[in-house]
N, C-alpha and C positions, 0 to 999 in steps of 0.2 A: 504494500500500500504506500501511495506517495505520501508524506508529509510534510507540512510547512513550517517542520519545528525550528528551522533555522529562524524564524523570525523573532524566536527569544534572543538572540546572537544579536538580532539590529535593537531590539527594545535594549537590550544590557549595553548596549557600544551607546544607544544614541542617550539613554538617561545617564548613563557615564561624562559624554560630553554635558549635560546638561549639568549635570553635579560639577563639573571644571569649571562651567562658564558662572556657576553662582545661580544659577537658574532659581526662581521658589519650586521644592519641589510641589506641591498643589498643582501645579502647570505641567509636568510631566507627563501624564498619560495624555492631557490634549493635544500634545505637541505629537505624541509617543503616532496618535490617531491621525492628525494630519499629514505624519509621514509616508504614512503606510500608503497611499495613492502613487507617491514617490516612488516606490518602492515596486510599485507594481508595476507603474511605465518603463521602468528600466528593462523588470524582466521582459516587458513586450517588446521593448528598443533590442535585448539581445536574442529576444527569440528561443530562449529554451525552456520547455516546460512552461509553455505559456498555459497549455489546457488543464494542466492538472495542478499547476500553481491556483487557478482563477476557482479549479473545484473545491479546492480546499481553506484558500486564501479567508473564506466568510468567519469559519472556526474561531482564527487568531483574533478577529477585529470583533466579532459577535462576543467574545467572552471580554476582552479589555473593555467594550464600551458596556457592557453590562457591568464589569465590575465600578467602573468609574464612575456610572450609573447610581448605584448603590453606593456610593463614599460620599456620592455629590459633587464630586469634581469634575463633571466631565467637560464640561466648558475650561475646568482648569482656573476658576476666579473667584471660591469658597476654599474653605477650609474644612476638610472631609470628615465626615461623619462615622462613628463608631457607634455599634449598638452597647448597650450597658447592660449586665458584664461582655468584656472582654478578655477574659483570662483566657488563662491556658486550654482549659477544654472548650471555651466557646472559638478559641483561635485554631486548634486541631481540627474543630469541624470546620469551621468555615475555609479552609486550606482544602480541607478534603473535600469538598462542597465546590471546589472552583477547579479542582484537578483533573486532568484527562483519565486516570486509571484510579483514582482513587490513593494516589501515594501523592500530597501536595509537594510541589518541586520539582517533581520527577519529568514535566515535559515541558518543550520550548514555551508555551505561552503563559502557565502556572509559575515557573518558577523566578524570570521579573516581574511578574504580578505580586507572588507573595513577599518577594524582597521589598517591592515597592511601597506595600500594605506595612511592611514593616518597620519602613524607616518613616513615614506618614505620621504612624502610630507614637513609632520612638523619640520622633524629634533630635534634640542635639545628646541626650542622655544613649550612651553605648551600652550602657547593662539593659538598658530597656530594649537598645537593641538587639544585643544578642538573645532576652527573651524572646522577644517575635521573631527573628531570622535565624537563630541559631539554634535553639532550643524547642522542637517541634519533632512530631511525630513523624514528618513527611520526611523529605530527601532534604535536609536542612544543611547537608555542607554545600548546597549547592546554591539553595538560597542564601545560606546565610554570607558566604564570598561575594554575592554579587552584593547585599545589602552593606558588608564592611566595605565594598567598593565603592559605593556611592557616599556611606558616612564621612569616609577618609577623606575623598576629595571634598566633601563638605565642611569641614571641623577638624582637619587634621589628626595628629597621635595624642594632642596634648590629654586627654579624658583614657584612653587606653590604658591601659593597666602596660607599664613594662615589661612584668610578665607574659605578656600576649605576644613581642616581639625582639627585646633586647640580644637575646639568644637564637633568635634567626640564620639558621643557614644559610650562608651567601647573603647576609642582610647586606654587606654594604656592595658587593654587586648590585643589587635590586635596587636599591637606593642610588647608585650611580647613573644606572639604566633609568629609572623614575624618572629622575632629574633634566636626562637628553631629552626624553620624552616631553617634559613639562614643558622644556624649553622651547621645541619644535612648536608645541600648540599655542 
């Protein structure tokens, strides 16, 4: 079966730049949805898998604008809404509740969805984030990397616990590379 799970790869690249540029994340998944048209001309401009991209293409954009739908951001110009509670088991279902197989994280569209829900949720506070991104029933190191990716460029290490990276293998490679990188953008 074709899938368009690649399109978690452009939502995690393009909310990525989004979290570089200082973006508000509330604006995210609007942005995240008017790309997606972008996204789609090209693959018509290059011609491959134009039929079975278009079959399945509804999936990815059907779930992000219902999720954003339900947050209240889909316009991207509120500040998203959570049901009360939201702890940990109304957080497991609701993951599970948005997932393609029932494992939240595990597929292209679920799993920047729930980083995104996460850091929404977390704000600038990283133990919160790693509750909702890292601490979960689903495929959470998958979530949760792409949610540390968006925080970092948001907020930097200063909140990180040095435990979490002081002792880094190859840290100051990564950090060197980071840096070319930063520079580039």
């Amino acid at each position: 079966m074709f899938s368009s799970g690649y399109l978690g790869s452009l939502a995690s690249s393009l909310l990525t730049s989004l979290a570089v540029q200082g973006k508000p994340v509330r604006e995210w998944g609007a942005v995240l949805l008017s790309t997606l048209p972008k996204a789609m001309k090209y693959i018509e401009e290059v011609g491959r898998d134009v039929e079975e991209n278009k079959t399945h293409w509804s999936y990815f954009t059907e779930a992000w604008t219902k999720y954003l739908s339900l947050r209240g951001i889909l316009q991207g110009n509120s500040d998203p809404v959570f049901p009360e509670p939201f702890h940990i088991k109304e957080r497991d279902a609701f993951y599970e509740s948005v997932s393609f197989s029932g494992w939240g994280g595990s597929s292209g569209h679920d799993a920047p969805m729930i980083a995104y829900d996460a850091l929404l949720g977390a704000g600038a506070s990283w133990k919160e984030l790693c509750s909702r991104a890292m601490f979960h029933s689903g495929d959470s190191d998958s979530t949760g990397v792409i949610a540390a990716a968006w925080w970092g460029a948001l907020y930097g290490m200063d909140s990180v616990p040095k435990g979490n990276y002081q002792n880094l293998e190859y840290r100051e490679r990564i950090e060197n590379v980071a840096a070319k990188l930063f520079a580039k953008a």
